[in-house]
Backbone as CSV, one residue per row, in Angstrom:
resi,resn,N_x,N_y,N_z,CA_x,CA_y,CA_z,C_x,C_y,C_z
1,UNK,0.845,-1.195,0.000,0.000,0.000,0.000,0.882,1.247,0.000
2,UNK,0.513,1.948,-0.757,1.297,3.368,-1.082,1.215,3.998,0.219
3,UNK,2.535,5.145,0.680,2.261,6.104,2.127,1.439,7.366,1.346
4,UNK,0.669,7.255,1.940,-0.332,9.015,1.526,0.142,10.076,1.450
5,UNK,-0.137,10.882,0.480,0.106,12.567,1.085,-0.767,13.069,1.148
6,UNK,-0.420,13.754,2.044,-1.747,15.040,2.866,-2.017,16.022,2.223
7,UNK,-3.194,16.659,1.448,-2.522,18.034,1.452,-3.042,19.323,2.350
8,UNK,-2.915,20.547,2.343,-2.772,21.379,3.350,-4.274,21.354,4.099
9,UNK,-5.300,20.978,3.019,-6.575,20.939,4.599,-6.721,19.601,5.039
10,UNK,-5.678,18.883,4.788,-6.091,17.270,5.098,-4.794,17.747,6.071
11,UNK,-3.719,18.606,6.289,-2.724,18.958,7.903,-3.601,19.663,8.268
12,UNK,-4.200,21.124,8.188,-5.143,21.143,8.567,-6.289,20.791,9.447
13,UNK,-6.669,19.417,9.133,-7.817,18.858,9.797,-7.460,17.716,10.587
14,UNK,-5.706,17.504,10.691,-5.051,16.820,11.658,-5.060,17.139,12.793
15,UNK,-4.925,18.757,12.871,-4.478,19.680,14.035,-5.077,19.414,14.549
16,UNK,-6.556,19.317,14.117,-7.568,19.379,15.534,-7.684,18.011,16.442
17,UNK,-7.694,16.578,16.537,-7.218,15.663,17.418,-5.748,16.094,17.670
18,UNK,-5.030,16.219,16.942,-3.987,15.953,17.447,-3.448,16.961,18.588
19,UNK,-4.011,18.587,18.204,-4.083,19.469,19.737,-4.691,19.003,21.020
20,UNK,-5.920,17.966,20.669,-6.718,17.667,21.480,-5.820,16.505,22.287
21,UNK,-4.364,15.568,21.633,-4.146,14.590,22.438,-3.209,14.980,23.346
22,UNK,-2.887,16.345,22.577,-1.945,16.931,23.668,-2.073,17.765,24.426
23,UNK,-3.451,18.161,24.515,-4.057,18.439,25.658,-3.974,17.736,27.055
24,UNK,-4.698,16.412,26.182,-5.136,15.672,27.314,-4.034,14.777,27.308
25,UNK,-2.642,14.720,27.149,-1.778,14.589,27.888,-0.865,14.975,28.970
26,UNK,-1.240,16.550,28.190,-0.697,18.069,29.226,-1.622,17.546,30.864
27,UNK,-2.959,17.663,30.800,-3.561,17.048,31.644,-3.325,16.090,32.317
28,UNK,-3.116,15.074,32.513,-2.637,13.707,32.921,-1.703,13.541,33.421
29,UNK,-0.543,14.222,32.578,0.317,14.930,33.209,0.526,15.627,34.423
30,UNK,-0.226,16.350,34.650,-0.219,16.988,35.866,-1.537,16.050,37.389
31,UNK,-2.011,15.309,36.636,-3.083,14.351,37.303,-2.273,13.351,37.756
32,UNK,-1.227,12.831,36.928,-1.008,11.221,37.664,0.010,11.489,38.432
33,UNK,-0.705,11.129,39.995,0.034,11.184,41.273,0.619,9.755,42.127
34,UNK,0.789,9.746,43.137,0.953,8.646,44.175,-0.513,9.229,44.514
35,UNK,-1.131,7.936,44.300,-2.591,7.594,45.286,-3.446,7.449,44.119
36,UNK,-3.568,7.837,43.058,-4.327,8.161,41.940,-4.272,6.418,40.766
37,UNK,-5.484,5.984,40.853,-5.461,4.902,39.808,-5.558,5.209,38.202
38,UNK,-4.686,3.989,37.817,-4.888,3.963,36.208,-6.452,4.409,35.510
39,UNK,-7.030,3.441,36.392,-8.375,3.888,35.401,-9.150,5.186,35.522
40,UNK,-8.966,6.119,37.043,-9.264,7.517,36.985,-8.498,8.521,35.943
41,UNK,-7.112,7.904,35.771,-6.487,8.863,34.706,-7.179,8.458,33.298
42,UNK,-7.730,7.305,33.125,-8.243,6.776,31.928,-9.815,7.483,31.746
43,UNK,-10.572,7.648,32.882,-11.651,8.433,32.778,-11.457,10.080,32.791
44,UNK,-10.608,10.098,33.290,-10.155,11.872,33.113,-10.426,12.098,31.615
45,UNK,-9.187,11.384,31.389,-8.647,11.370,29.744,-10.069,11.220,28.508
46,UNK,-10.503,10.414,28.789,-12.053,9.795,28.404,-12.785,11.054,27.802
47,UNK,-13.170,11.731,29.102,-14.307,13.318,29.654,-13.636,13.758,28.913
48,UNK,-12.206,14.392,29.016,-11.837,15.163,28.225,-11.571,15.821,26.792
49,UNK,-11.103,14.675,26.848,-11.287,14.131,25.004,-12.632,14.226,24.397
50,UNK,-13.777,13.728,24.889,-15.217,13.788,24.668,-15.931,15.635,24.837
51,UNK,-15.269,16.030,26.258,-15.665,17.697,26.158,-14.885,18.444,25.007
52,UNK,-13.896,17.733,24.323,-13.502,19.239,23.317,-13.763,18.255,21.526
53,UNK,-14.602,17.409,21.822,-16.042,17.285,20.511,-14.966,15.851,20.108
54,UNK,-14.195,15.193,20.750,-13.132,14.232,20.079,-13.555,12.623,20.812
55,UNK,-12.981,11.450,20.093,-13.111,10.742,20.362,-11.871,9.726,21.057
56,UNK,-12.070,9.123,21.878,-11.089,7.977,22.595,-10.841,6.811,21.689
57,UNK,-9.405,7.032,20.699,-9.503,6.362,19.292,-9.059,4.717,19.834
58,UNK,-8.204,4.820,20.950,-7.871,3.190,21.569,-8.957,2.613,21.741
59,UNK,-10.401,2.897,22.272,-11.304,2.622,22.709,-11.745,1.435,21.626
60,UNK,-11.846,0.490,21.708,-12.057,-1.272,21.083,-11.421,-0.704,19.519
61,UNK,-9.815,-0.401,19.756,-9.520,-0.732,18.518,-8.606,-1.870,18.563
62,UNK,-9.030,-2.573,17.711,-8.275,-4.089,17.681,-8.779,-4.849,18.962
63,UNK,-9.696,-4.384,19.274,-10.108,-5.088,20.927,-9.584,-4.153,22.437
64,UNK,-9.099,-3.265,22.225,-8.438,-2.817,23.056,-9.776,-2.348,24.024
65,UNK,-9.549,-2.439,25.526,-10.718,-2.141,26.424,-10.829,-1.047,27.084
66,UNK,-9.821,-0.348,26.558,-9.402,1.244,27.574,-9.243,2.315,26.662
67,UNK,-9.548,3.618,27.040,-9.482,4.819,26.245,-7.798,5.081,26.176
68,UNK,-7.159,4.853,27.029,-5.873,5.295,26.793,-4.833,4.025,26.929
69,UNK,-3.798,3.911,27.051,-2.857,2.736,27.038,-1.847,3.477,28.700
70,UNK,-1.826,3.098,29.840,-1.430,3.024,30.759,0.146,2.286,31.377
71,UNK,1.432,2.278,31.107,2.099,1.244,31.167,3.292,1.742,32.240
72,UNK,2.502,0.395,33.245,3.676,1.189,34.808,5.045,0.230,34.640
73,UNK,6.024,0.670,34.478,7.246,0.383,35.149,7.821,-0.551,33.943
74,UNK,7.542,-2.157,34.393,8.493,-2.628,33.476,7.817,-2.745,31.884
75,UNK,6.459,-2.709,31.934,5.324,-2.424,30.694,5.670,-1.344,29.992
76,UNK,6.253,-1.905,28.696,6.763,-0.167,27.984,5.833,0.244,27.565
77,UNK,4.739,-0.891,26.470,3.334,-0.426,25.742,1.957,-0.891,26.193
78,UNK,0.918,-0.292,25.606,-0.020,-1.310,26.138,-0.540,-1.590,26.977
79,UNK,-0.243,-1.086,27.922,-0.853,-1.249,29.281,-2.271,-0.969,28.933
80,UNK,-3.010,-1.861,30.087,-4.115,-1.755,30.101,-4.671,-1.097,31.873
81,UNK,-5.427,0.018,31.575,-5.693,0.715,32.877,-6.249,0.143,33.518
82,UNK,-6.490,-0.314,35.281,-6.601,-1.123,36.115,-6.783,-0.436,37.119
83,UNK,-7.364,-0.886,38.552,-7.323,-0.153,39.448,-5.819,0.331,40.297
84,UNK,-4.787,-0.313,39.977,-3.433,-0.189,40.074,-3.646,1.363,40.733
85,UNK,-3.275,1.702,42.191,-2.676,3.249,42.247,-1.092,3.257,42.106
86,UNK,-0.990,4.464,41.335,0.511,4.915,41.113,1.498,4.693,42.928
87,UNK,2.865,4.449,42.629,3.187,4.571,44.055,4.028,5.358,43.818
88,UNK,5.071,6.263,44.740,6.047,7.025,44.527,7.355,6.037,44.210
89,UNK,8.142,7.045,42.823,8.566,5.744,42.473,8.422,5.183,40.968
90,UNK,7.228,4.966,40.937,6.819,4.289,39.462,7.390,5.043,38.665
91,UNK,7.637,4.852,37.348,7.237,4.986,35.819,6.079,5.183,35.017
92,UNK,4.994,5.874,34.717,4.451,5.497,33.772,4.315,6.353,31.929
93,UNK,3.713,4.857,31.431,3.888,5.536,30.267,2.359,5.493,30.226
94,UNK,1.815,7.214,29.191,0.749,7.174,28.640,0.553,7.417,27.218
95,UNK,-0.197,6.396,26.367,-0.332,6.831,25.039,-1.606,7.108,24.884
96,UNK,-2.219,8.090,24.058,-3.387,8.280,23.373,-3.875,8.639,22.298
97,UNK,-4.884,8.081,21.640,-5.321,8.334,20.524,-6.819,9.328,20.519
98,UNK,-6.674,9.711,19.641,-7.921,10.915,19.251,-8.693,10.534,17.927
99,UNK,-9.862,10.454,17.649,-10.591,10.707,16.431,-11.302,11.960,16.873
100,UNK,-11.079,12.768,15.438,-12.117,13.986,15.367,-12.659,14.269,13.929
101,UNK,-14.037,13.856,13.708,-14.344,14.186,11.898,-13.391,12.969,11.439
102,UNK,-13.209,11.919,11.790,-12.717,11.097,10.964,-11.272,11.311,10.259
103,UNK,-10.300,12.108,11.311,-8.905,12.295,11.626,-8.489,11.692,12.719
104,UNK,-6.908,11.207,12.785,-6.629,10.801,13.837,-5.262,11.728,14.678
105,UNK,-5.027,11.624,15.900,-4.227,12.282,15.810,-3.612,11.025,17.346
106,UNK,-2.093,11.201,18.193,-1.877,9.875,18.703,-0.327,10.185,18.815
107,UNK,0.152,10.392,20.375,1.242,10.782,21.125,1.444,9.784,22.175
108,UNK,2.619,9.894,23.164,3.097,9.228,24.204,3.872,10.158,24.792
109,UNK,3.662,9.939,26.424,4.861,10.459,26.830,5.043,9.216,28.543
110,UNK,6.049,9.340,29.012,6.274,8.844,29.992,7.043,9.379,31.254
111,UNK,6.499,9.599,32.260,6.340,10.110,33.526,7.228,9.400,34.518
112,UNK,7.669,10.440,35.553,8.128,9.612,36.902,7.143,9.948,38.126
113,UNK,6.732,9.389,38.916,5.551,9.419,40.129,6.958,9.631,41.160
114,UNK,6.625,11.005,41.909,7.215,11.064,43.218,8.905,11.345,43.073
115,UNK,9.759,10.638,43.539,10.930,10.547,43.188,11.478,8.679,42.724
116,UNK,12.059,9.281,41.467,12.195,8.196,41.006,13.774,7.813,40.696
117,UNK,13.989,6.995,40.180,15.448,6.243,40.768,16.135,7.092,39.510
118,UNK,17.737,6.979,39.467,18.182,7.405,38.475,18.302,6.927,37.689
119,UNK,18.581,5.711,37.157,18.536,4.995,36.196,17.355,5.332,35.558
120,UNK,15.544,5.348,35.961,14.792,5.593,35.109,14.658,7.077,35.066
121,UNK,15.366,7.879,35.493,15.192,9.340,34.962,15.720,9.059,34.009
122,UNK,17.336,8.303,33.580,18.040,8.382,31.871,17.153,7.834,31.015
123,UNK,16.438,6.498,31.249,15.315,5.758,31.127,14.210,7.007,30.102
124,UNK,13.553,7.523,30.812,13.026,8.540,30.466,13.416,9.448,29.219
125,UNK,15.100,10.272,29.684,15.855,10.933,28.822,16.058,10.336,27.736
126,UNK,16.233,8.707,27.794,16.457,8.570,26.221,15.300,8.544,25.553
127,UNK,14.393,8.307,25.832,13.087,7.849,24.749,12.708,9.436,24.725
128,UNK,12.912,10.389,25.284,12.774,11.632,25.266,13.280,12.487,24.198
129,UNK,14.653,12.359,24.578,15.625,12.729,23.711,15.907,12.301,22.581
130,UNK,15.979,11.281,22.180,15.699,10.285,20.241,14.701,10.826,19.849
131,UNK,13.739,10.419,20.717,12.744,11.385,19.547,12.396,12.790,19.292
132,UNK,13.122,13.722,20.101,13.335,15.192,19.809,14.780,15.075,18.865
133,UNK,15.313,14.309,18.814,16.962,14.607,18.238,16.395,14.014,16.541
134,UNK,15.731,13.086,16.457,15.397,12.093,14.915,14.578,13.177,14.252
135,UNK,13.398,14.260,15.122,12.737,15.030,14.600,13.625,16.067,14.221
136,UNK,14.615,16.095,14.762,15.352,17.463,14.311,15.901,17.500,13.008
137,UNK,16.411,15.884,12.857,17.442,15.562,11.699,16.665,15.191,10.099
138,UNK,14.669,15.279,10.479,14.144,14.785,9.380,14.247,15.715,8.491
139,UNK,14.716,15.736,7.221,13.886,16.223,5.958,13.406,15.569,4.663
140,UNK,12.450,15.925,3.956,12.079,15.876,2.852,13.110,15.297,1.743
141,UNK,13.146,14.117,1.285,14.350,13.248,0.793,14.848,12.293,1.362
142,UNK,15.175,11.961,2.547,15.404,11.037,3.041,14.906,9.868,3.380
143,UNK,15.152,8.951,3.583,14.432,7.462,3.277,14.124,7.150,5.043
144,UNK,12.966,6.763,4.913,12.516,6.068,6.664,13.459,4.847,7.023
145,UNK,14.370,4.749,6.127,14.969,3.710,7.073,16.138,4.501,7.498
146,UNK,16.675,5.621,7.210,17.505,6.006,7.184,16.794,6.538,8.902
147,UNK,15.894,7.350,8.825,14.901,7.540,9.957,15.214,6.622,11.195
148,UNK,15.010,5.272,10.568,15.282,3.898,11.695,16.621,4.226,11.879
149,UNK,17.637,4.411,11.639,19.029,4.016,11.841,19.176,5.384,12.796
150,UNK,18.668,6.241,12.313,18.915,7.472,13.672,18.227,7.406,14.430
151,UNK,17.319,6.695,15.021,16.612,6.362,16.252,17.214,5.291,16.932
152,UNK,17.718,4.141,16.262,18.437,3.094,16.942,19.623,3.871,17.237
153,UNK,20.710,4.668,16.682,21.766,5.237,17.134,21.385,6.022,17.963
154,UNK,20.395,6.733,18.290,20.389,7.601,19.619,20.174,6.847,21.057
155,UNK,19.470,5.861,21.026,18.692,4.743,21.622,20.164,4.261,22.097
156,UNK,21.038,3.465,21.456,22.202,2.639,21.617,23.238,3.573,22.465
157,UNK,23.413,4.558,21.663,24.526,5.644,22.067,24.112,6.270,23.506
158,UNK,22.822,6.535,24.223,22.389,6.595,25.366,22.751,5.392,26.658
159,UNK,23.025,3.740,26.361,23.257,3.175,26.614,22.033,1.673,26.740
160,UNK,21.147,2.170,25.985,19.645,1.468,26.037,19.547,0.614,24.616
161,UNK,18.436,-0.046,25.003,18.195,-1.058,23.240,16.440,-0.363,23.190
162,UNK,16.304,-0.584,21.489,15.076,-0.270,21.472,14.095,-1.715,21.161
163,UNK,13.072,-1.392,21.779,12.100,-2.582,21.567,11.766,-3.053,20.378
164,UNK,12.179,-4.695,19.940,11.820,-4.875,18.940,10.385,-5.413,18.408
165,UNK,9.704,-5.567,17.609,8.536,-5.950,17.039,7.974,-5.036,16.760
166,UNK,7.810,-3.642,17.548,7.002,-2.631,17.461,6.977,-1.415,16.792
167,UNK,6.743,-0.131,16.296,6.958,0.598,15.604,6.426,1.854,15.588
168,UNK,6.798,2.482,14.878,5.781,3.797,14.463,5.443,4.163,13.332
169,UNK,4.503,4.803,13.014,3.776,4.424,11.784,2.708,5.678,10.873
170,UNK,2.474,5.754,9.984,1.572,7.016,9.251,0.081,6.914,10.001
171,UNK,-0.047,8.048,9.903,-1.537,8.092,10.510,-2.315,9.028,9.339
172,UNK,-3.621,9.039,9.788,-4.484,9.948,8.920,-5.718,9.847,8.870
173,UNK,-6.402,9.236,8.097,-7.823,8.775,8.423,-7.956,7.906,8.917
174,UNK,-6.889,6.944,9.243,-6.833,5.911,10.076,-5.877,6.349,10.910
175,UNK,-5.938,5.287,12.093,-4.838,5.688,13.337,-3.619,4.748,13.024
176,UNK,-3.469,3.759,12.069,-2.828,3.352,11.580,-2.262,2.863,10.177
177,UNK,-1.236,3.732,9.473,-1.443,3.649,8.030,0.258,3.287,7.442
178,UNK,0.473,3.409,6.570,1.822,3.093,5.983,2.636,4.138,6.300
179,UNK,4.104,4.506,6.422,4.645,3.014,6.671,4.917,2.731,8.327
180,UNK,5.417,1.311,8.166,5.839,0.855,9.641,7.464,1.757,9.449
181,UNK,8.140,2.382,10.609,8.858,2.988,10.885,9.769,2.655,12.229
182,UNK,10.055,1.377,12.362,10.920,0.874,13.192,12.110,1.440,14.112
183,UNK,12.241,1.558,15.237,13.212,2.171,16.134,15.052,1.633,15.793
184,UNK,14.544,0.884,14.581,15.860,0.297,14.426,16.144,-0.508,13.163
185,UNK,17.038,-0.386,12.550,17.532,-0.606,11.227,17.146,-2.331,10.983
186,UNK,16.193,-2.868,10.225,15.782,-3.970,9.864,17.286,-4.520,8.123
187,UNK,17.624,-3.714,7.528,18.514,-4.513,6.367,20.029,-3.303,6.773
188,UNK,20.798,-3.988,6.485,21.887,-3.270,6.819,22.101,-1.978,5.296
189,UNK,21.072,-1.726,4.621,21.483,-0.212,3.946,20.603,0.196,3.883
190,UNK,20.911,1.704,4.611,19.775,2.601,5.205,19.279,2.872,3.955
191,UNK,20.325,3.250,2.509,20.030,4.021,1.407,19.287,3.261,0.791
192,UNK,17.959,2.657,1.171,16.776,2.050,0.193,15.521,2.456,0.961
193,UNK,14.473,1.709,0.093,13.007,2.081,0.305,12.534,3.390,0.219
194,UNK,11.292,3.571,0.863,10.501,4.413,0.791,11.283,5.677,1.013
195,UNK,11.095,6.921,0.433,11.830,8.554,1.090,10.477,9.012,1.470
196,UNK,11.275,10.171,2.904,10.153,10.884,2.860,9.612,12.105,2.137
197,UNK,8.440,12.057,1.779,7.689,13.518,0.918,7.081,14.546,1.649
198,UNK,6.997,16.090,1.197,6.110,16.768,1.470,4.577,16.302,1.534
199,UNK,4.034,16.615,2.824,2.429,16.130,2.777,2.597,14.825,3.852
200,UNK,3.235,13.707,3.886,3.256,13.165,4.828,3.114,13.416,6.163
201,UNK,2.378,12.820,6.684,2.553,12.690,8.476,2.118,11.235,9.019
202,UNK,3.080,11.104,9.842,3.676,9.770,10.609,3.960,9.693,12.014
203,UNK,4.340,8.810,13.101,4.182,8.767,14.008,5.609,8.372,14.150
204,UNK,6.126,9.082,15.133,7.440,8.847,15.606,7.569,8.123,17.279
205,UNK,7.902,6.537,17.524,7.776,7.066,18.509,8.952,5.647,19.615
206,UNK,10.014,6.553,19.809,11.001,5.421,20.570,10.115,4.627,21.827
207,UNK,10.821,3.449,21.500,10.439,2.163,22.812,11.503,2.005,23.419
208,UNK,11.593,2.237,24.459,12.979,1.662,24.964,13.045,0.410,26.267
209,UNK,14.119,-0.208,25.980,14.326,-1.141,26.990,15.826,-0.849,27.587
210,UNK,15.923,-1.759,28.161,17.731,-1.764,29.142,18.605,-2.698,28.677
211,UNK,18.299,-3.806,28.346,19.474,-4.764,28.539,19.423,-5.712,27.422
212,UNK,17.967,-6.542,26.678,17.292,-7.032,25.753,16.102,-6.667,25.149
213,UNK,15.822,-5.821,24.307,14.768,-5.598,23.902,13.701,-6.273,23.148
214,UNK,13.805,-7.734,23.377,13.226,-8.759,22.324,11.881,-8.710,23.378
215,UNK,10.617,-8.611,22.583,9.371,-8.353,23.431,8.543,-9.464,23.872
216,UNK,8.010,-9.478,25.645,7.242,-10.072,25.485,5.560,-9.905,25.992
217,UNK,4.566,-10.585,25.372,3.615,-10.148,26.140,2.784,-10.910,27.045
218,UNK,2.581,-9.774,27.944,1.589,-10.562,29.033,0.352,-11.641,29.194
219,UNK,-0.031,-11.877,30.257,-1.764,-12.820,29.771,-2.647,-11.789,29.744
220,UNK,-2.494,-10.589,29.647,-3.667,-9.799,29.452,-4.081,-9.412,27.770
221,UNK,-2.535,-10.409,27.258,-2.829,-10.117,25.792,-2.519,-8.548,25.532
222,UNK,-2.014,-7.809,25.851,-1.484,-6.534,25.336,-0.619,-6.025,25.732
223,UNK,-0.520,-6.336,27.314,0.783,-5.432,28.036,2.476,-6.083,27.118
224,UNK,3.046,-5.142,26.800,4.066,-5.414,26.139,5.360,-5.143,27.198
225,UNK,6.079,-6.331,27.891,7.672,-5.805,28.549,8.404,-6.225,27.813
226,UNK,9.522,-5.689,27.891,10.926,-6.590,27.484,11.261,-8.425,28.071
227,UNK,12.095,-8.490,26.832,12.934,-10.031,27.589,13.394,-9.828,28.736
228,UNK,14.355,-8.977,29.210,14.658,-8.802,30.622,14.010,-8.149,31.785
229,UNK,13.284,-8.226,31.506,11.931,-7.666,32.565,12.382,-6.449,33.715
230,UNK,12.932,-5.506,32.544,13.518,-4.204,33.637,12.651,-3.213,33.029
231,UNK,12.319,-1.928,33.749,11.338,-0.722,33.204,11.952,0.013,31.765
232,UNK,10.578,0.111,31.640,11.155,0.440,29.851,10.231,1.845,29.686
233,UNK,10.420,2.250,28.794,9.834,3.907,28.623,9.666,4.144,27.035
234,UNK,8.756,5.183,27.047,8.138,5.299,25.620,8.028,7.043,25.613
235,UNK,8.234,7.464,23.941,7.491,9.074,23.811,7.485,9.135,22.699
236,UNK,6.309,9.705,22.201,5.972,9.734,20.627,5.337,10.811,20.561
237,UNK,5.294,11.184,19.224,4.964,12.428,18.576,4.178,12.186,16.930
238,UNK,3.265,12.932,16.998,2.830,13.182,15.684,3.581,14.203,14.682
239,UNK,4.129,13.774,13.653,4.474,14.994,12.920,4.346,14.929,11.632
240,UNK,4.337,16.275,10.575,4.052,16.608,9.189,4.938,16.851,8.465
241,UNK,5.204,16.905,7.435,6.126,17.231,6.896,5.971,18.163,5.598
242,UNK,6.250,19.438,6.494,5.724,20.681,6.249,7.006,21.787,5.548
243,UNK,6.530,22.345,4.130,7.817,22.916,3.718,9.488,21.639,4.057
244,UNK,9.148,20.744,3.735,10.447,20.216,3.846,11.429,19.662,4.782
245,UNK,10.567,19.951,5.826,10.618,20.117,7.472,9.316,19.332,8.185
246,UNK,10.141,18.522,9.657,9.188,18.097,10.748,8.189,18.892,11.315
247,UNK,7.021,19.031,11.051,6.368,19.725,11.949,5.722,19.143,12.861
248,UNK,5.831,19.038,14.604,5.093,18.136,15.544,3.932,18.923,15.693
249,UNK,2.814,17.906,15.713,1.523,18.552,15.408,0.895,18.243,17.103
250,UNK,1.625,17.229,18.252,1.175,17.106,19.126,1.685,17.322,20.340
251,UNK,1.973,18.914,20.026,2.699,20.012,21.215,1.296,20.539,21.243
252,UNK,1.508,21.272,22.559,0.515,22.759,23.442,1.021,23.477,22.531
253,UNK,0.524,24.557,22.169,1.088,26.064,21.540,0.707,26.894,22.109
């Protein structure tokens, strides 16, 4: 299947979920405490999304049973919200998706509760930092695998592995569209496949693990940890590719 291009009222008509997920991440953000359960941040998130005219796009996609994806500690993806309260300490990661008018829009970021150890503050910094550093380096011409190879080098060079199986991917009228965009170089020459074009927008979004990143999943059927079952961290971004250039469409302004 061909990757789409957008054109300016189809970015346009992105903005609006995709302001909306980063809203209600900005939110959540400042909500998820010590004492506070997964699934109140999942109903926060829910209301919110629903008061500014948008929809909870995780909500039974592919089966999924929760408006948002919740993932404490050693759970990089996927989590499923639970009565679990945060403790001081934790990790969590939150992802969310938005439909609005039959756009999608769909970020991550991942949090520390209270004071948290140092290792997962770097934890944090890298999946933070790759994907602000890969957005910096995109332009117009360059091939997504080339994309992969600078996300696995930021990932590696931090001292972390990135999770394998999983990815990031085009969005648009669907929340999931071409191409898959891997945290890490699948054929050893970056200089093939797909380039990226003006009009595109795609989902950027590092997985990280510590020690083995080969994935596994839980009996809940979604929670995704690593082989070595140490805390793993996630942050993703929506972006366009605007004049030639990254534009992240799922910042506050």
């Amino acid at each position: 299947m061909a990757i789409s291009i957008k054109s300016k009222k189809d970015i346009e008509s992105l903005r609006i979920p995709n302001r909306i997920v980063a809203q209600t991440l900005q939110l959540l953000a400042t909500r998820a405490k010590e004492g506070v359960s997964l699934l109140e941040l999942d109903t926060l998130a829910r209301e919110f999304i629903s008061s500014q005219g948008g929809r909870a796009a995780f909500y039974q996609l592919y089966g999924f049973p929760n408006s948002i994806c919740a993932s404490v500690n050693e759970v990089i993806i996927h989590g499923i919200p639970t009565e679990y309260r945060l403790k001081n300490g934790d990790i969590v990661g939150i992802d969310i998706g938005v439909e609005y008018n039959g756009w999608y829009g769909d970020a991550a970021i991942t949090i520390g509760i209270g004071e948290i150890e140092e290792k997962d503050k770097l934890l944090i910094d890298c999946a933070k930092d790759t994907l602000y550093e890969a957005i910096s380096q995109i332009k117009e011409g360059m091939r997504f695998k080339e994309l992969s190879s600078i996300l696995e080098d930021s990932i590696i060079r931090r001292g972390f592995e990135p999770l394998r199986g999983f990815c990031g991917h085009g969005i648009g009228r669907s929340p999931h569209e071409e191409p898959e965009i891997p945290n890490y170089l699948e054929s050893p020459n970056p200089k093939q496949g797909p380039k990226i074009k003006e009009g595109m927008v795609f989902c950027i979004e590092p997985m990280i693990a510590q020690l083995d990143g080969e994935p596994t999943i839980l009996n809940d059927k979604w929670s995704v940890v690593a082989k070595d079952g140490l805390n793993g961290s996630h942050y993703e971004h929506t972006i366009a590719i605007i004049g030639g250039q990254a534009e992240i469409l799922t910042e506050v302004k």
